[in-house]
C-alpha positions in Angstrom: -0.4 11.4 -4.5 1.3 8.7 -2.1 3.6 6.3 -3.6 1.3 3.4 -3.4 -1.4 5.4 -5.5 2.1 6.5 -8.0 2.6 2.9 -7.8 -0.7 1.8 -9.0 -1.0 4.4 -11.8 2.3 3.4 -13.3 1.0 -0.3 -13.3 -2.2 0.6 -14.6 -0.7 3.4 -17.6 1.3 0.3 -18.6 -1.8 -1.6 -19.0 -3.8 1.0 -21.3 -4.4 1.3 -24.8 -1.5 3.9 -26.1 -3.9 6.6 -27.2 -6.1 6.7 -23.9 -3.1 7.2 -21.2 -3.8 10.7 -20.7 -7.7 10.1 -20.3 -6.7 7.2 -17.6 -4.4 9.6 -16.0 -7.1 12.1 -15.4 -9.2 9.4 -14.5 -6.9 8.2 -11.6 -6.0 11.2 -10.6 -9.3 12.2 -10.3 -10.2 9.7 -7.9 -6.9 9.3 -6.0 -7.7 13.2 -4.9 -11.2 11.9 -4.1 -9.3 9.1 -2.1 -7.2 11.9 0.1 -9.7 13.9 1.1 -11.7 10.9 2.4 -14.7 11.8 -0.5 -14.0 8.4 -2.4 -17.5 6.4 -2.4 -18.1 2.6 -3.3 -20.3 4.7 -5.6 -17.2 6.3 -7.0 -16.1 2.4 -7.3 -18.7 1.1 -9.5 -18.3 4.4 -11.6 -14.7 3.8 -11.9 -14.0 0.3 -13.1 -16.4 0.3 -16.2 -14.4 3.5 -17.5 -11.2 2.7 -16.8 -11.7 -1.6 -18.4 -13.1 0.4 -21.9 -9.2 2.4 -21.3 -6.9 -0.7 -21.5 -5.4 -3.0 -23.8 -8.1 -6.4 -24.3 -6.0 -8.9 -23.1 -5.0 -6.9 -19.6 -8.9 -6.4 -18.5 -9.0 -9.6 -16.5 -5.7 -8.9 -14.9 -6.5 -4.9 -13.5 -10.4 -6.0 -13.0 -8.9 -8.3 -10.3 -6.5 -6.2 -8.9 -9.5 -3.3 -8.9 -11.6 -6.0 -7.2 -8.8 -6.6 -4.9 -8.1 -2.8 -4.1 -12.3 -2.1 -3.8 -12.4 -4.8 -1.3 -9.8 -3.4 0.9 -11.5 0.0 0.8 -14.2 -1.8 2.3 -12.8 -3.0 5.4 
């Protein structure tokens, strides 16, 4: 994991619901290794935002949705 995706985890673990952390750190990790070896899809995208938004806190799923958004978008380009 590169510091930007250790960064990002951190931000997002702050951000989930205490009893789901180790379920979203799977999650991540998951598809930061999917990210490294070049497998990581827009399919993998759609997959992972509805699974990680039912993780967090209510009030902080607009806030990571956008920075998802944000982070899906650049993977585009």
């Amino acid at each position: 994991m590169d510091q930007g995706q250790e960064l990002f985890l951190g931000y997002i673990l702050e951000r989930v619901q205490e009893d789901k952390v180790e379920e979203a750190k799977a999650l991540f990790l998951e598809n930061f290794k999917k990210l490294t070896e070049g497998n990581f899809t827009q399919e993998d995208i759609v997959m992972l935002i509805p699974k990680a938004m039912a993780l967090l806190k209510p009030d902080k799923v607009e806030e990571v949705l956008a920075v998802m958004n944000e982070f899906a978008g650049d993977l585009k380009k």
